[in-house]
C-alpha positions in Angstrom: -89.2 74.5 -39.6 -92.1 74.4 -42.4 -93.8 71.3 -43.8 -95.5 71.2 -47.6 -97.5 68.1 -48.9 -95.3 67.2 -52.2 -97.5 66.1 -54.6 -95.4 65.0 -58.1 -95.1 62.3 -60.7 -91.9 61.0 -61.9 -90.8 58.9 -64.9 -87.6 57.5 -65.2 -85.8 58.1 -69.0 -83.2 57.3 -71.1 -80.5 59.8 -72.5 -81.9 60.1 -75.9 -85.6 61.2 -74.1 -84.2 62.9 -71.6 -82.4 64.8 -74.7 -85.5 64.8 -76.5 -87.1 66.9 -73.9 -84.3 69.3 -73.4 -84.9 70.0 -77.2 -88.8 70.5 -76.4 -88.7 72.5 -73.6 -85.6 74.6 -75.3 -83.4 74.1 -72.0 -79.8 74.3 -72.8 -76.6 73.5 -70.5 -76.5 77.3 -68.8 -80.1 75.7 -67.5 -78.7 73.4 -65.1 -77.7 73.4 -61.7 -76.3 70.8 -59.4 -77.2 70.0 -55.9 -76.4 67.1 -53.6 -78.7 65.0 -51.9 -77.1 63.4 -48.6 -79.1 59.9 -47.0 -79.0 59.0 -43.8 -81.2 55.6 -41.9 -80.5 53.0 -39.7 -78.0 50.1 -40.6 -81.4 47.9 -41.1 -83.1 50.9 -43.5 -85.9 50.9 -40.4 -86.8 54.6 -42.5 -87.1 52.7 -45.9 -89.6 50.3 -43.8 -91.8 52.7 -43.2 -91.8 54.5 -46.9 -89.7 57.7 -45.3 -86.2 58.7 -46.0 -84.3 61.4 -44.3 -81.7 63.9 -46.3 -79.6 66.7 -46.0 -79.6 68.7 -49.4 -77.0 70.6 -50.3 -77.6 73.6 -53.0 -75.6 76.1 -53.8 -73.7 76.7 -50.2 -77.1 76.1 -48.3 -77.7 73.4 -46.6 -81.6 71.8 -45.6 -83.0 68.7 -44.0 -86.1 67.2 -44.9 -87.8 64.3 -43.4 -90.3 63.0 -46.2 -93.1 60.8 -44.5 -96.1 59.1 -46.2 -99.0 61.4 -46.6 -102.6 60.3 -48.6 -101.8 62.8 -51.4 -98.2 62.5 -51.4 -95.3 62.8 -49.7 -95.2 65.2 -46.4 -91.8 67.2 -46.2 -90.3 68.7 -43.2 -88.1 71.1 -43.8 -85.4 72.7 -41.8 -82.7 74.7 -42.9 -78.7 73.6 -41.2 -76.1 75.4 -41.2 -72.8 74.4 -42.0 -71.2 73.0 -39.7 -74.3 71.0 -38.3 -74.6 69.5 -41.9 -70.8 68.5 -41.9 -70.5 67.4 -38.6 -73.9 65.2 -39.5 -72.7 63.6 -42.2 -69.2 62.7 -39.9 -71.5 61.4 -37.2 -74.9 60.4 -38.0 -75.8 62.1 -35.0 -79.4 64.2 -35.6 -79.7 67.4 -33.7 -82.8 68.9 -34.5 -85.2 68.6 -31.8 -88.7 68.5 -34.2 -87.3 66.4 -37.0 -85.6 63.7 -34.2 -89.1 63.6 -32.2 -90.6 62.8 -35.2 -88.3 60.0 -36.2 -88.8 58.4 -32.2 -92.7 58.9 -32.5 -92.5 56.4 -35.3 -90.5 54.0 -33.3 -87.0 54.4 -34.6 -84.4 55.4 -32.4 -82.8 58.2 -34.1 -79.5 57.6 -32.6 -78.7 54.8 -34.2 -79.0 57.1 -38.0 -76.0 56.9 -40.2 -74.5 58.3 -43.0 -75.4 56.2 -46.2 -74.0 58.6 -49.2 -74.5 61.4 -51.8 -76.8 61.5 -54.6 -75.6 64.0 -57.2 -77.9 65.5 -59.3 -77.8 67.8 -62.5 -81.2 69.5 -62.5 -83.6 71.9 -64.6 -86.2 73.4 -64.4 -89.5 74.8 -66.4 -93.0 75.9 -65.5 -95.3 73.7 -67.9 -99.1 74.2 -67.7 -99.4 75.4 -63.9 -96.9 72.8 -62.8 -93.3 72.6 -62.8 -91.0 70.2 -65.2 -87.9 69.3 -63.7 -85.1 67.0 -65.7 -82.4 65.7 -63.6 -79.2 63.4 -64.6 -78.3 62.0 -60.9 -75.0 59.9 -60.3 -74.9 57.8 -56.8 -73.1 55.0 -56.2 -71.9 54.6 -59.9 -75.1 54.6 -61.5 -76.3 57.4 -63.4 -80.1 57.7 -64.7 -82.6 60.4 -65.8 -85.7 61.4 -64.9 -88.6 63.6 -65.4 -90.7 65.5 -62.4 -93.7 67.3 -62.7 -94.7 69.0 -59.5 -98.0 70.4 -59.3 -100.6 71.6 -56.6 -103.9 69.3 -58.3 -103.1 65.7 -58.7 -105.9 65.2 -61.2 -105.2 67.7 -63.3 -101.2 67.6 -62.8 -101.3 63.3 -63.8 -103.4 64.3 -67.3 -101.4 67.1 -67.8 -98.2 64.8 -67.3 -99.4 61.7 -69.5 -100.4 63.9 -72.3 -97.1 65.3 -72.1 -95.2 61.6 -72.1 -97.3 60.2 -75.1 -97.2 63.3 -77.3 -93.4 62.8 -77.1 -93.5 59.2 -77.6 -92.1 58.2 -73.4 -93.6 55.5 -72.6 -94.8 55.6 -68.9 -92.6 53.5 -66.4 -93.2 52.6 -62.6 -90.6 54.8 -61.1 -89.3 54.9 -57.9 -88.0 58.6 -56.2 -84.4 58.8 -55.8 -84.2 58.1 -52.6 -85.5 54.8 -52.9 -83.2 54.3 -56.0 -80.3 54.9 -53.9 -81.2 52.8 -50.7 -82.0 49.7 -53.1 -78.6 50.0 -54.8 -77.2 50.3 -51.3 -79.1 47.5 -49.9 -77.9 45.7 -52.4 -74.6 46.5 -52.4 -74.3 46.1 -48.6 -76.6 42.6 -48.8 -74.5 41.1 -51.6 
């Protein structure tokens, strides 16, 4: 099991900026790689509540669960890697095995047996370094929606939200509130399941 502090800013964009910044950063379609995000919370989103979210990732034929918790400089991830069958037999069943991750989820009051499986999240993704940080662009498709977004992960907040703004207004993006997919995908759920 490990656990990093994810410290990140995100801007949703549309096609044309999102292609604008392909041209930019000089990333062409061999670039990308896709990977699958899998969602799982209570039927009353008692995760959502409390600003986490649980997911099984899926790249490449390796399969990891992270629990992403509120944290003061971010987001705190704990990471385990599943194999398999424990990933298919999750998404089948809800049901969370691993012992760390599941005491976690109980010593914030949810009862993790009553997790389900929400859906998949697929997401087109590249990736850049960019002035000591990393520039991801992802097209993602859940739930039929598909949006774009810009990351840039970094390991100084100050330095990682100038470097990030500069970025945004030298290309003309403007900067917009933007929610991580996870949230994304539980509110179109929600809403979908709330009518």
């Amino acid at each position: 099991m490990a656990q990093n502090i994810e410290i990140e800013f995100k801007n949703m964009i549309t096609k044309q900026e999102f292609e604008t910044l392909l041209r930019f950063f000089h990333i062409n379609e061999e670039d990308f790689f896709t990977q699958e995000n899998h969602y799982f919370d209570t039927p009353d989103f008692q995760l959502k509540e409390q600003g986490s979210a649980l997911r099984i990732r899926r790249k490449k034929e390796q399969y990891e669960l992270t629990l992403k918790q509120p944290h003061p400089d971010g987001l705190l991830e704990t990471n385990e890697i599943l194999d398999a069958l424990l990933a298919e037999e999750m998404f089948k069943t809800g049901e969370l095995r691993n012992l760390p991750i599941r005491k976690m989820i109980t010593n914030m009051h949810i009862d993790p047996d009553k997790l389900q499986y929400f859906g998949s999240l697929t997401t087109k993704r590249a990736e850049t370094e960019y002035e000591e940080g990393l520039v991801v662009l992802d097209n993602s498709y859940y739930l039929n929606i598909e949006d774009f977004e810009i990351e840039y992960e970094v390991s100084n907040r100050k330095k990682g939200q100038a470097v990030f703004e500069a970025l945004l207004t030298q290309l003309s993006i403007p900067l917009r509130e933007t929610e991580n997919k996870i949230k994304r995908f539980y509110n179109v759920k929600y809403m979908q399941q709330n009518g």
